[in-house]
C-alpha positions in Angstrom: 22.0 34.4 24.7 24.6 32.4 22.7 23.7 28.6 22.3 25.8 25.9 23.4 27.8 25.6 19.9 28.9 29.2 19.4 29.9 29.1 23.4 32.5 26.3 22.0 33.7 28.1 18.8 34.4 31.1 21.1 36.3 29.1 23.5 38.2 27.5 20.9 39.3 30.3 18.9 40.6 32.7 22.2 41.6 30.6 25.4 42.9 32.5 28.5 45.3 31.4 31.1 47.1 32.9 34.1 49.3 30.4 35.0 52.9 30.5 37.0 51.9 34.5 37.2 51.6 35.2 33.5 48.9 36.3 31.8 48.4 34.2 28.0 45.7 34.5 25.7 45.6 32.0 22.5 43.6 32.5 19.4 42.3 30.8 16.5 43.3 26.3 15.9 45.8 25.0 18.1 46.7 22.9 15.1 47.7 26.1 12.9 51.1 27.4 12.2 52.2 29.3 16.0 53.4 32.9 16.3 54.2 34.1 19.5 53.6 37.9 20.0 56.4 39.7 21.7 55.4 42.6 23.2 56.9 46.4 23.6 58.4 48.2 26.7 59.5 47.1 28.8 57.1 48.0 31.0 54.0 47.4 28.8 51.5 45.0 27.5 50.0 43.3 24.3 46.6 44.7 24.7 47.0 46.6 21.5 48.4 43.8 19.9 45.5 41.4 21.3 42.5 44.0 20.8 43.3 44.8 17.2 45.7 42.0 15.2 45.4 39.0 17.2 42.4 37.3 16.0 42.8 38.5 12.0 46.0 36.6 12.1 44.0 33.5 13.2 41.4 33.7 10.8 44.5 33.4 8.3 45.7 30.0 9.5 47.9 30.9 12.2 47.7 30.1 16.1 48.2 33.0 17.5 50.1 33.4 21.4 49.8 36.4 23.2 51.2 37.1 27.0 52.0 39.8 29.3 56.2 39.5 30.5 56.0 39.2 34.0 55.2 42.0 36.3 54.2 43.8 33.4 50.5 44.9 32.1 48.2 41.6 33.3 51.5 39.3 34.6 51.4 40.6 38.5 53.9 39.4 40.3 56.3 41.3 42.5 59.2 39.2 42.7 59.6 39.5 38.7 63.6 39.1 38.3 64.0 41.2 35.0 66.5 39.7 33.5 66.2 38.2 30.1 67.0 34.9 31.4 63.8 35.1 33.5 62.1 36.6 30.2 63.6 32.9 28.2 62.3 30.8 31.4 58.7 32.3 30.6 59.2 31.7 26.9 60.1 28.2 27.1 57.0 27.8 30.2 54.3 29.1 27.7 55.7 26.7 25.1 55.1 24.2 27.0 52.0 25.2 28.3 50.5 25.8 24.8 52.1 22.4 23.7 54.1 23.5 20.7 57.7 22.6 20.1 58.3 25.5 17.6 57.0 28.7 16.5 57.5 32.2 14.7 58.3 35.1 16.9 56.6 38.4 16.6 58.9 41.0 18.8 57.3 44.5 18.6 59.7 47.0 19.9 61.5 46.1 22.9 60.1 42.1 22.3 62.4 42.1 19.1 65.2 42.1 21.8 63.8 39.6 23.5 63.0 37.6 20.3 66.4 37.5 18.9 68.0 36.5 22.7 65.8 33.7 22.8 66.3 32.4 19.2 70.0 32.2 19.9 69.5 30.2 22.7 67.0 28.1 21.3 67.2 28.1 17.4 65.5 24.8 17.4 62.4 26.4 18.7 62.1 29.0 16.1 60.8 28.7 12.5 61.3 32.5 12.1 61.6 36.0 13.7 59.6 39.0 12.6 61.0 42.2 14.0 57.9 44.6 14.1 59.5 48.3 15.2 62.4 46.7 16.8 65.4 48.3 17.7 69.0 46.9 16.3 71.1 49.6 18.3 69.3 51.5 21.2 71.9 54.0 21.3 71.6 54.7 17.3 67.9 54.6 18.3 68.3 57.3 20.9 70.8 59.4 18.4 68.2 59.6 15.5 65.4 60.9 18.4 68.0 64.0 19.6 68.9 64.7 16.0 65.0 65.0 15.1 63.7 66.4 18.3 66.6 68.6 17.5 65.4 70.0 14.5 61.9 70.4 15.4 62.8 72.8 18.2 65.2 74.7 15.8 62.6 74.9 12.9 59.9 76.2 16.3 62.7 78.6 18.0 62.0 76.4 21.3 64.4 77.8 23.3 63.4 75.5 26.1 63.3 72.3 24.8 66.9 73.2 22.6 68.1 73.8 25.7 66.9 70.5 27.3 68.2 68.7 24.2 72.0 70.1 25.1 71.4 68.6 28.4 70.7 65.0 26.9 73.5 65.6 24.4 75.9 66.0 27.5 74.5 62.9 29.9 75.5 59.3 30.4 74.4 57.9 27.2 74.2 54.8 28.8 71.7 55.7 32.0 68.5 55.0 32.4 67.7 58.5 32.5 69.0 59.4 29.2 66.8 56.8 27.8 64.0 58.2 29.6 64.1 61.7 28.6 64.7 60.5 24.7 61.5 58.6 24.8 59.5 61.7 25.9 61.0 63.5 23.4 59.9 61.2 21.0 56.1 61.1 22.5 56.3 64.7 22.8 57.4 65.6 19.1 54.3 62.6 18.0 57.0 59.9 16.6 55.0 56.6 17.2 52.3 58.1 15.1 51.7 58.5 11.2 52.1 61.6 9.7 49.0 60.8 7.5 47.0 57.9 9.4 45.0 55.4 7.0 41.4 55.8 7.0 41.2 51.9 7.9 44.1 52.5 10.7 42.2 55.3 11.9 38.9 53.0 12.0 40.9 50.5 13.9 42.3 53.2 16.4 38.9 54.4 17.1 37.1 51.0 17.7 40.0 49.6 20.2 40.7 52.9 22.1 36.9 52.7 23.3 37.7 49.1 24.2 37.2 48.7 27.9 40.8 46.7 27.9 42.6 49.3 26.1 41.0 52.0 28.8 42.8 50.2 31.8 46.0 48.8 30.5 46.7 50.9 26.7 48.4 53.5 28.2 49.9 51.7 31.5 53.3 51.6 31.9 55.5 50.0 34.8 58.4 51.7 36.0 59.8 48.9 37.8 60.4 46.7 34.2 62.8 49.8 32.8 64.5 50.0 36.2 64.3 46.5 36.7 66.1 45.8 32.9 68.0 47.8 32.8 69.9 47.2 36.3 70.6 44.2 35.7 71.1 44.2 31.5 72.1 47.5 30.3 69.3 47.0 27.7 69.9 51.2 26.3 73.1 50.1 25.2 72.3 47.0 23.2 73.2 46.2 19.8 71.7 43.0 18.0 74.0 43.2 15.1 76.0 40.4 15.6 73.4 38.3 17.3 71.3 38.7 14.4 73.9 37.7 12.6 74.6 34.7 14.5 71.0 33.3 14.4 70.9 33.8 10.8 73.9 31.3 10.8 72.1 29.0 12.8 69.4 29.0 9.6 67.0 31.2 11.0 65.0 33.2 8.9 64.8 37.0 10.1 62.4 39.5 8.8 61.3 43.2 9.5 58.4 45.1 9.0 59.1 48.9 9.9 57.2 52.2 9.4 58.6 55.1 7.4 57.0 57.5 9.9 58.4 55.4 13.2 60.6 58.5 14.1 62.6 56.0 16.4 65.0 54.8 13.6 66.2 56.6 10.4 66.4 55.8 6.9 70.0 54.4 7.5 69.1 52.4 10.4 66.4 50.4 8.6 69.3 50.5 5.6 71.7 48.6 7.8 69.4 46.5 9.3 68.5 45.1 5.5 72.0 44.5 5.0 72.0 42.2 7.7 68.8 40.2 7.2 68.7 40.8 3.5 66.8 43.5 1.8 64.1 41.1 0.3 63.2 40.2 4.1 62.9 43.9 4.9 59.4 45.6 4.6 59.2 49.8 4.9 56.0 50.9 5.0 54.3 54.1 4.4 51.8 56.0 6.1 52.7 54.3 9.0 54.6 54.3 12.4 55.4 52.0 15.4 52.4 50.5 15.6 52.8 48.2 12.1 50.4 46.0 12.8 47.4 49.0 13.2 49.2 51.2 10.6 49.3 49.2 7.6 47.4 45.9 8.7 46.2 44.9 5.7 49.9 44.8 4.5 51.1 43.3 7.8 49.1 40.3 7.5 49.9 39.8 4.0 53.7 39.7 4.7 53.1 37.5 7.4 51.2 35.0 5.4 53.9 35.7 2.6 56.9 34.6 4.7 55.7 32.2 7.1 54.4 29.1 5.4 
């Protein structure tokens, strides 16, 4: 049984709340430089993040802030909006509740969008962005899927899935559905995965994927959050380009930490992107995928200490 001094050092360095429906989980001193972890989707959770990255960040000086968007993974609530102006609200809510003015933004994936709308609302709230496998165009992001999904099928004489691929080549590029059917293609052809997976990734993998956590919630995805976004935002036909642009104008640091193996964006995408933020502030990685933060972590960390100081 723990005694009554390691029951307080546990509380203090991971506090849990589930407050105005939304799940938030802090880690390490409150006192410590912030980072708020965006998570992926939408339509799915930071229990990866939280299981695996969380507390190593903390034991490096950093506060760490982790929370489900609402209605999706641990933030139940069935009136969710989904509109990123609901998503801001929550942002500013969990600033508030954790009592910090600003902070560094971690948006993995589909949380970089939701990073870079926030920190153009509110650059005096942000001392930094991080974009961890975030997409700058969607629809470049669902071009460089086809072209590889493509060529996989050619180089297999898949017949089938060629012929499934014509289909998507021919659809609203703009639809929900499209999106859809370009991110199975993606899971299908094993893009959000290295190639060659680090023995310490691979240690990591197997330690969280046992985790009683990752069992329920790792692979749960919400369909209503897609829907929900994309309804009312059009999210698959987003570019960040100029808004990117105009936060960086606003003196707001951007960085990006991408994997060469993410088959989601293409050499040229990440390429452009460095133009943009700079090509010092742009990390490609290899051996790794979508997952940064479990495919090179060692190297994550380090980049993250590196720029945010």
């Amino acid at each position: 049984m723990p005694n009554f001094i390691t029951i307080i050092v546990c509380m203090f360095l991971a506090t849990v709340a589930n407050t105005q429906n939304l799940y938030i989980k802090t880690f390490g001193d409150p006192n410590s430089k912030p980072i708020i972890y965006l998570h992926g989707g939408p339509g799915y959770n930071s229990v990866n993040f939280e299981l695996t990255t969380a507390k190593k960040l903390a034991d490096n000086n950093f506060y760490v802030i982790v929370y489900d968007r609402r209605s999706e993974g641990r933030s139940i609530d069935n009136t969710a909006k989904f509109t990123f102006q609901q998503t801001i609200d929550d942002l500013n809510y969990i600033y508030k509740t954790v009592k910090i003015n600003k902070a560094t933004i971690l948006g993995h994936s589909f949380g970089g969008i939701i990073a870079t709308k926030f920190a153009e609302k509110y650059p005096e709230k942000i001392n930094s962005i991080v974009l961890v496998g975030a997409p700058v165009s969607m629809q470049e992001t669902f071009a460089t899927i086809l072209k590889s999904s493509k060529a996989i099928y050619k180089a297999k004489n898949d017949s089938v899935n060629l012929k499934y691929i014509s289909m998507l080549e021919n659809m609203d590029k703009t639809s929900i559905e499209y999106s859809t059917y370009c991110f199975g293609h993606a899971m299908q052809n094993g893009f959000y995965a290295p190639k060659q997976i680090d023995p310490d990734a691979k240690a990591i993998y197997m330690q969280f994927r046992s985790d009683s956590l990752m069992k329920k919630y790792g692979s749960q995805m919400s369909y209503q959050a897609p829907q929900g976004f994309w309804s009312n935002e059009k999210y698959t036909s987003i570019d960040l380009s100029n808004n990117l642009k105009n936060i960086m104008l606003k003196g707001i640091k951007v960085y990006g930490l991408y994997g060469k193996d993410d088959g989601l964006y293409s050499a040229e995408q990440i390429n452009g992107l460095s133009k943009i933020i700079g090509q010092t502030n742009t990390i490609y990685l290899d051996n790794c995928s979508h997952n940064v933060f479990i495919d090179q972590q060692m190297m994550f960390i380090e980049m993250i200490k590196k720029w945010i100081k």
